[in-house]
C-alpha positions as CSV (number, residue, x, y, z in Angstrom):
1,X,85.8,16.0,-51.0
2,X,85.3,12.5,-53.2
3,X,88.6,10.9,-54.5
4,X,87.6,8.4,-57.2
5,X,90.1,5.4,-56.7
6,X,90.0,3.7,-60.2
7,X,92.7,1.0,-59.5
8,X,94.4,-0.7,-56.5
9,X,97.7,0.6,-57.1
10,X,95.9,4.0,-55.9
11,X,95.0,3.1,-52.2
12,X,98.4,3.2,-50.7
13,X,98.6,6.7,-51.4
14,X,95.0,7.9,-50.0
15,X,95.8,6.3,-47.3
16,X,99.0,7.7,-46.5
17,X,97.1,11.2,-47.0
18,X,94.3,10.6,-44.9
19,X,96.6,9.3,-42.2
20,X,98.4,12.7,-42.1
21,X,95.4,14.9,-42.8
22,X,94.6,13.0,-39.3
23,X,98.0,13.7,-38.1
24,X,98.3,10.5,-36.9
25,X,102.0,8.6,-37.1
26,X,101.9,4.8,-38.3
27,X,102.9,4.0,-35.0
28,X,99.6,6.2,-33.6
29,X,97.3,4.2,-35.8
30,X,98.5,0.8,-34.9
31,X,98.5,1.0,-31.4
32,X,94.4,1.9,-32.1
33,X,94.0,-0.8,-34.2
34,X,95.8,-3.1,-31.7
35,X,98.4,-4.1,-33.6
36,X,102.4,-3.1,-34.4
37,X,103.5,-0.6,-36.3
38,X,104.9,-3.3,-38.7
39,X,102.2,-4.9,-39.3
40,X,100.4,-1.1,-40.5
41,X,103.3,-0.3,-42.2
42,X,103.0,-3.5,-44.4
43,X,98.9,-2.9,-44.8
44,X,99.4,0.2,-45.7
45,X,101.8,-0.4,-48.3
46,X,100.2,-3.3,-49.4
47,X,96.2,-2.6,-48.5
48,X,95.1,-4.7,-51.6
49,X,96.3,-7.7,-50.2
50,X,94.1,-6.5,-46.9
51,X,90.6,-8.1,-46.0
52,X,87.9,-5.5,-46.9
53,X,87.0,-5.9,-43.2
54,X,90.5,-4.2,-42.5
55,X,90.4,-1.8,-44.9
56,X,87.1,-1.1,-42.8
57,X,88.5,-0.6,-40.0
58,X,91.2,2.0,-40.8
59,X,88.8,3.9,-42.8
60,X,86.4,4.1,-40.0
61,X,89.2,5.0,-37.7
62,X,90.2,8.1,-40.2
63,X,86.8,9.2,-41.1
64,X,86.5,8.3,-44.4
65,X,83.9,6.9,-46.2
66,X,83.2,4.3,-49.2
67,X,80.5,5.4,-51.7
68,X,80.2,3.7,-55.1
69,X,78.8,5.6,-58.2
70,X,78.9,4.4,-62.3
71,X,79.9,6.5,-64.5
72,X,78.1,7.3,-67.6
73,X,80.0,6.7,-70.9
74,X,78.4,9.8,-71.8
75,X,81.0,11.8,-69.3
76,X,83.6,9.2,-69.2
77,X,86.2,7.2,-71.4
78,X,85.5,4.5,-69.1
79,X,82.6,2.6,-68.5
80,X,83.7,0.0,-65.3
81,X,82.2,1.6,-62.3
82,X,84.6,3.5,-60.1
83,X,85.0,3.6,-56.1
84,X,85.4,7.2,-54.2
85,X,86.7,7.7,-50.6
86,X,84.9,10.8,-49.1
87,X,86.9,12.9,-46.7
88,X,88.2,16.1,-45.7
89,X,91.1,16.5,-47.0
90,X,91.5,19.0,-49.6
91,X,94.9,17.8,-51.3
92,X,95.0,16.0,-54.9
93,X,95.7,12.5,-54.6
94,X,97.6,11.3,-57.7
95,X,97.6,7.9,-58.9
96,X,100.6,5.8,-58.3
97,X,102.3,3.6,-61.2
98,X,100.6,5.0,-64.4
99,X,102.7,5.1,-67.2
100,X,102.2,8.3,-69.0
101,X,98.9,8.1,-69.7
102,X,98.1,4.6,-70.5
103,X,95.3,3.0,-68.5
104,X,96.3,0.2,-66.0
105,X,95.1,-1.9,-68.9
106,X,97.3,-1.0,-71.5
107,X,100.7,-2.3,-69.5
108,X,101.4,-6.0,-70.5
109,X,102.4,-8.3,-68.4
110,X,105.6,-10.4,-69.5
111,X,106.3,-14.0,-68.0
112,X,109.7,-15.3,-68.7
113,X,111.6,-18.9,-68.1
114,X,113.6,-19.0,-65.3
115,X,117.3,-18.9,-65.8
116,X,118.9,-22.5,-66.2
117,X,121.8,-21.6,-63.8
118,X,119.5,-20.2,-60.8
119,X,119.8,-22.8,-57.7
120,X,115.8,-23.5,-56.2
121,X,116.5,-24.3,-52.7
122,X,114.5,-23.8,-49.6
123,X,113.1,-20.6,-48.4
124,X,112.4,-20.0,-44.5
125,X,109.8,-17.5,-43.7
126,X,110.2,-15.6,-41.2
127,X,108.5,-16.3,-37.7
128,X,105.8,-13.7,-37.5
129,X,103.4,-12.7,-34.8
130,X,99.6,-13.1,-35.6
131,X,97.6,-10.6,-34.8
132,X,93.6,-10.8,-34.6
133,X,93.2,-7.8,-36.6
């Protein structure tokens, strides 16, 4: 089945899916990656901050496929080419953070001043294992 991912905010999701289609745990899919469960946890959340070699990786490891297609504006709204994951899993996938019905687009984007009374002072990252993912 093809699950056309038209925005980044979507991946998280089919990702979570295809990891339970597998019924594989977080924990499962790290330890064949070679990495912690942490560390999975945060790409999956966040797999748009991932290298595309990563994103490679898992997707080869839950046997899904990449394939990219353009639409034609004949048959679509849209006319920026969309990415599908093929796979076997036969839920819907719904897109996450789409505000009833407005395209991705359509949602501004708001900077504001920082408050005059907020203190900037020095923020320690935490110490962090790297891992040659």
């Amino acid at each position: 089945m093809i699950y056309p991912i038209k925005t980044l905010s979507q991946l998280p999701l089919v990702l979570k899916g295809f990891r339970k289609d597998k019924r594989l745990t977080q924990a499962a899919l790290a330890e064949r990656l070679g990495i912690t469960q942490q560390s999975y946890a945060y790409f999956e959340a966040n797999p748009a901050t991932a290298t595309l070699e990563r994103l490679f990786m898992v997707l080869r490891l839950l046997g899904v496929e990449i394939s990219l297609g353009q639409t034609s504006p004949a048959t679509s709204k849209e006319t920026t080419p969309s990415v599908a994951l093929a796979g076997e899993r036969p839920a819907t996938v719904k897109a996450m953070g789409q505000e009833m019905g407005k395209s991705p687009s359509a949602v501004a984007i708001r900077k504001t001043k920082p408050s005059a009374t907020a203190k900037a002072g020095p923020i320690a990252a935490p110490a962090r294992k790297k891992e040659s993912w």
